[in-house]
Every structure is written in structure tokens, then in C-alpha cells.
C-alpha positions, 0 to 999 in steps of 0.5 A: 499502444499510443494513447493507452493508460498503463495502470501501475501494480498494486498490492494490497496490505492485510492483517487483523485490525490493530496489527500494524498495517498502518505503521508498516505501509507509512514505513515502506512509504518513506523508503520506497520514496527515498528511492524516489518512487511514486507511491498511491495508498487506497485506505479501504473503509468498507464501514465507512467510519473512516475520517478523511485527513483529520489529524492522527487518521491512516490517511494523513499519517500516509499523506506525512509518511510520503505518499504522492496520493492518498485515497479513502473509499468506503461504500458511501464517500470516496476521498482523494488527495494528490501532490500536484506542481500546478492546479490541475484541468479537469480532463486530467482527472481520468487518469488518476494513478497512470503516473505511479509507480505502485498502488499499495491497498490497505485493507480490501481483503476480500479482492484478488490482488498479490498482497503482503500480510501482517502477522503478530504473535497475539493473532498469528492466523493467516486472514485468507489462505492462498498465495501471498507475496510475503509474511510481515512477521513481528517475532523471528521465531514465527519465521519457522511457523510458515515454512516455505513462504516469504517471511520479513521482520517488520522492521526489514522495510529496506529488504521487503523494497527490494524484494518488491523490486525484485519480483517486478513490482516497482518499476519507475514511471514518469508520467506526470500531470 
């Protein structure tokens, strides 16, 4: 439908805090860019602790690690940084996220959107039981501890690109402001 936006996928990142969420999305980050996708990052803060691009925060090492956007959203603050090749109008603000082409969550554990999760040896419980896309393990040996799903080392960024590709979840998009 001309004039319609077509939003990109999104997937969501999950595990326990300290888990490795952050280090493994700024690491599929500079992948995914390196094979030129566009790629928004939404750090969910449902405290609303968080701090917005202060140096050592999630939101500046995904804006370092390549991402074309970085959102910080808690219940009391919503922040928003984009790359941009000109100062952009303010009609142009309605669409946000039509141009990417993959939104990754970090956090939101509570919604229903596919999602990778985090699992290490210290706390290998699932966060939600359910279909998950894929399992970021950081020992092989859990790998067997799951059975039939999808399992990646942590440090196999390339292979869980390609399986993301694979089931239909990057496909690249154009459209830019």
C-alpha cells in the first residue's frame, strides 16, 4: 500500500541482569553493521534508573558498537538518538524506525516479541518458558542441557547473524530520511 510505513522486525535480548545482554548485542551490533544493516537498539529501563549517553552506560557503548539509533525508554523519560546525513524537519519525526532494518529490544521481558536469551553457567534458568528464537549459551556443555532448541556460544556473533537472516529477520531496507 503506497504511503504505508512498513515497520522492521524486532527482537528482543533477555537474561538476568549482569548476564552479558549488553556485550552480546554491541557484538551482533558490529556484525550486522559490517554487513551493512541498519540497526535500532531500544534499552528498556522499566526503573527508570537508566542515564542517557553518559560515558560507560548500555546506550553509548550500542551507539560505539554501530548502531544507526539508540532508544532509552522508561516509564518517566523516553530518549532518542539517530545518525543523520542532514538536520532532519519535524514532519520526518513520524517515522522513526521505518528505515531500519532490524529493531533489537534490550530487556522488555514481559511483551511478546521473538527474542534471543542469555544464559550462563552461574544462572542457567530460562526467564520465560516459551518459544524463544535461540539460546546464547556461555559453556558447550549446556548446549545439551536444552535439547531441541536453538543454541549459540556467545562468541558465534557471525552464526547467530546468519541464522537471523536466515529466518527472515533482516532483510535490508533503503529508506532513508
Amino acid at each position: 500500500m503506497e504511503g504505508s510505513i512498513i515497520l522492521p522486525p524486532i527482537i528482543s535480548i533477555r537474561g538476568y541482569s549482569k548476564s552479558g545482554k549488553t556485550t552480546f548485542i554491541c557484538n551482533l551490533l558490529r556484525e550486522l553493521s559490517s554487513r551493512s544493516y541498519r540497526v535500532a537498539v531500544v534499552k528498556h529501563d522499566p526503573k527508570g534508573y537508566g542515564l542517557y549517553d553518559a560515558e560507560g552506560t548500555d546506550t553509548n557503548k550500542f551507539w560505539g558498537a554501530g548502531a544507526e539509533a539508540v532508544f532509552l525508554s522508561s516509564p518517566y523519560q523516553f530518549f532518542f538518538r539517530k545518525k543523520v546525513e542532514q538536520e532532519v524537519m519535524p514532519e520526518i519525526f513520524s517515522s522513526l524506525c521505518e528505515e531500519f532494518d532490524l529493531v533489537i529490544l534490550e530487556g522488555y521481558k514481559k511483551l511478546n516479541y521473538p527474542f534471543i536469551e542469555i544464559v550462563t553457567t552461574n544462572d542457567d534458568r530460562l526467564l520465560q518458558a516459551g518459544e524463544s528464537l535461540a539460546l546464547i549459551v556461555d559453556n558447550k556443555q549446556l548446549f545439551r542441557y536444552y535439547g531441541d532448541t536453538i543454541c549459540f556460544s556467545r562468541d558465534d556473533i557471525s552464526g547467530v547473524a546468519d541464522y537471523l537472516e536466515e529466518k527472515g529477520f533482516l532483510v535490508k531496507r533503503r529508506n532513508k530520511w
